[in-house]
C-alpha positions in Angstrom: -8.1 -19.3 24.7 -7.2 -16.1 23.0 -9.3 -13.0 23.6 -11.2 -11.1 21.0 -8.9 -8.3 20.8 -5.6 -10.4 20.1 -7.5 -12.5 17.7 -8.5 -9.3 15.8 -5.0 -7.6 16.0 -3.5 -10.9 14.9 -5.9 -10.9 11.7 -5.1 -7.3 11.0 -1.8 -7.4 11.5 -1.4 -10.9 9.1 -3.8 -8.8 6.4 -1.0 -6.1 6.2 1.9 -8.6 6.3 0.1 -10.2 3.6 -0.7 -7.0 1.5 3.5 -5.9 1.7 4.2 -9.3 0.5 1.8 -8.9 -2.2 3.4 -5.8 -3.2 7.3 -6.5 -2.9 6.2 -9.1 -5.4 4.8 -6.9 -8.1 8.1 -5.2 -7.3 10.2 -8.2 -8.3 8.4 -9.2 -11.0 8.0 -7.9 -14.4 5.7 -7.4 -17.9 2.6 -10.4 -17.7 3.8 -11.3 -14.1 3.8 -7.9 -13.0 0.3 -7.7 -14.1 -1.0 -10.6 -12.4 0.6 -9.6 -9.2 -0.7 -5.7 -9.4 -4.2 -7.4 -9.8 -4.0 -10.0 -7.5 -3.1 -6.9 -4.8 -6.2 -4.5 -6.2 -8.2 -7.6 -5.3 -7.2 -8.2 -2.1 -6.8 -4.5 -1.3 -10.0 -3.9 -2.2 -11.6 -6.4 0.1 -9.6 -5.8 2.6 -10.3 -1.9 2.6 -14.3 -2.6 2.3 -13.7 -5.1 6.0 -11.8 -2.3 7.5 -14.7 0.1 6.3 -17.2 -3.0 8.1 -15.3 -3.4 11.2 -12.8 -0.9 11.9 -13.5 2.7 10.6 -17.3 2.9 11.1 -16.6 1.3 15.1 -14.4 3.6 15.9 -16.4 6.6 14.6 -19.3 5.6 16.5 -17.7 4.5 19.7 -14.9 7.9 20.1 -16.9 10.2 21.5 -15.7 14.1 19.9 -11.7 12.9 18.8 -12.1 10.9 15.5 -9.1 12.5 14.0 -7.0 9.4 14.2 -10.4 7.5 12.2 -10.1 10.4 9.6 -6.9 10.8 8.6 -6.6 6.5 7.8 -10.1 7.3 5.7 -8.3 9.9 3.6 -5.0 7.6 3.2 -7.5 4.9 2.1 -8.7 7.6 -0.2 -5.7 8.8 -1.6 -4.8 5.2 -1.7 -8.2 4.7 -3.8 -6.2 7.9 -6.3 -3.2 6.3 -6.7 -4.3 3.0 -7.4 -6.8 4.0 -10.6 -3.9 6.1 -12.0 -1.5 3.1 -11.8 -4.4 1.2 -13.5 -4.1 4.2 -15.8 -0.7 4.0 -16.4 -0.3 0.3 -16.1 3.0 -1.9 -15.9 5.0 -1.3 -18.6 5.0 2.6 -17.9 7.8 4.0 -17.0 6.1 6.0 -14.4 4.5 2.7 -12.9 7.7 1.3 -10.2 8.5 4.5 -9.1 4.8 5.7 -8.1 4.0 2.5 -7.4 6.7 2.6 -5.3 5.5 5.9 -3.5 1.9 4.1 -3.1 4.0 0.8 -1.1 5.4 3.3 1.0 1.8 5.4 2.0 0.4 2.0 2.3 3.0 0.8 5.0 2.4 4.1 6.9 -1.1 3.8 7.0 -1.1 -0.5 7.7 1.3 0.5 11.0 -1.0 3.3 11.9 -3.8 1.3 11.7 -2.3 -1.1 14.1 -0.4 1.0 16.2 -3.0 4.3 17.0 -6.7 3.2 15.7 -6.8 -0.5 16.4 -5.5 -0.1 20.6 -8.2 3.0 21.3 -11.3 1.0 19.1 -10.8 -1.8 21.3 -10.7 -0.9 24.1 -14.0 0.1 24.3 -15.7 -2.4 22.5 -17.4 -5.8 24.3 -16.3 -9.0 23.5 -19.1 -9.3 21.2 -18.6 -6.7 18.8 -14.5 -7.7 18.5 -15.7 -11.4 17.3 -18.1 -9.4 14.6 -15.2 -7.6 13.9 -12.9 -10.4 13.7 -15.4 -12.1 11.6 -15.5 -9.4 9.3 -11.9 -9.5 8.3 -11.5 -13.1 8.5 -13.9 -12.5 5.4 -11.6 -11.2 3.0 -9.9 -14.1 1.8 -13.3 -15.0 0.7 -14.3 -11.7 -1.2 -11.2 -11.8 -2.8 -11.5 -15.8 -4.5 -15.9 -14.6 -5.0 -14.4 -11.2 -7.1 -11.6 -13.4 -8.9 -10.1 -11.9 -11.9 -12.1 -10.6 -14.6 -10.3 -7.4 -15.4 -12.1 -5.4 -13.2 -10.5 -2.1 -11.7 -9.6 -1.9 -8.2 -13.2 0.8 -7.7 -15.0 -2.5 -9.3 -13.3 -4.9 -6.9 -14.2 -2.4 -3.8 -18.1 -1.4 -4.6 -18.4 -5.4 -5.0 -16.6 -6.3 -1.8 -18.8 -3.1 -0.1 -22.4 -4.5 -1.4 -21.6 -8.0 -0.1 -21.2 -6.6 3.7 -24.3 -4.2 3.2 -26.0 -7.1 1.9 -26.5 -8.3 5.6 -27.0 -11.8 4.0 -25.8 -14.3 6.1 -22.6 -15.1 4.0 -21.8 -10.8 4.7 -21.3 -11.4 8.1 
């Protein structure tokens, strides 16, 4: 049986595969395609970001006694992430602004996904029980589901996020 933690890192770590996919295909596409694919990836972003909030960030916080400067700096990337995201909404995909900063935005996001994994993942669990790394697990296993509930409907990445963050502080029993 595999343990809490690999589970956990697996899910992460297939979350991340899964968001540079999504966004070497907005690359590759272009005009009404583009669009779909920049939206699909605000959705799935967005839930993803509110699990991480759920499962990862807060953890960690709580359970790093003093140090929390590795939990910090990835909840200012997810920040500026946050920044650049509305102002490609802003600009949208015919700009000729949008590849290249959109580009710039892939590039922070693969920085902060391997951080994530590589520096803030290995210290949070390690001191969690096995309990807490199946809530956690469950937590992001959860995001495929936010993503199909938000579906499309033109909302902006911010929309998609406060959604995704009231149904895991809803503590109904379909938020955890």
């Amino acid at each position: 049986m595999t343990s809490s933690v690999e589970q956990l890192t697996s899910t992460l770590t297939d979350q991340h595969h899964q968001i540079k996919n999504m966004m070497e295909t907005v690359l590759t596409q272009e005009g009404a395609d583009r669009q779909v694919a920049f939206a699909a990836l605000c959705r799935f972003l967005a839930a993803h970001e509110a699990a991480e909030e759920e499962c990862l960030h807060t953890p960690t916080k709580e359970e790093l006694d003093g140090d929390t400067t590795v939990v910090d700096r990835r909840i200012e990337e997810e920040d500026e992430a946050g920044r650049s995201i509305a102002e490609l909404e802003r600009l949208g995909i015919s700009s000729p602004e949008f590849r290249d900063k959109f580009e710039n935005f892939r590039l922070a996001v693969i920085a902060h996904a391997e951080a994530e994994e590589h520096e803030e993942l290995p210290r949070l669990s390690a001191t969690l029980d096995e309990l807490e790394l199946k809530r956690m697990q469950a937590a992001l296993a959860r995001v495929p589901y936010l993503v199909s509930r938000n579906g499309d409907g033109g909302a902006s990445f911010r929309e998609h996020l406060q959604a995704a963050r009231a149904e895991f502080r809803s503590g109904s029993p379909t938020a955890r």
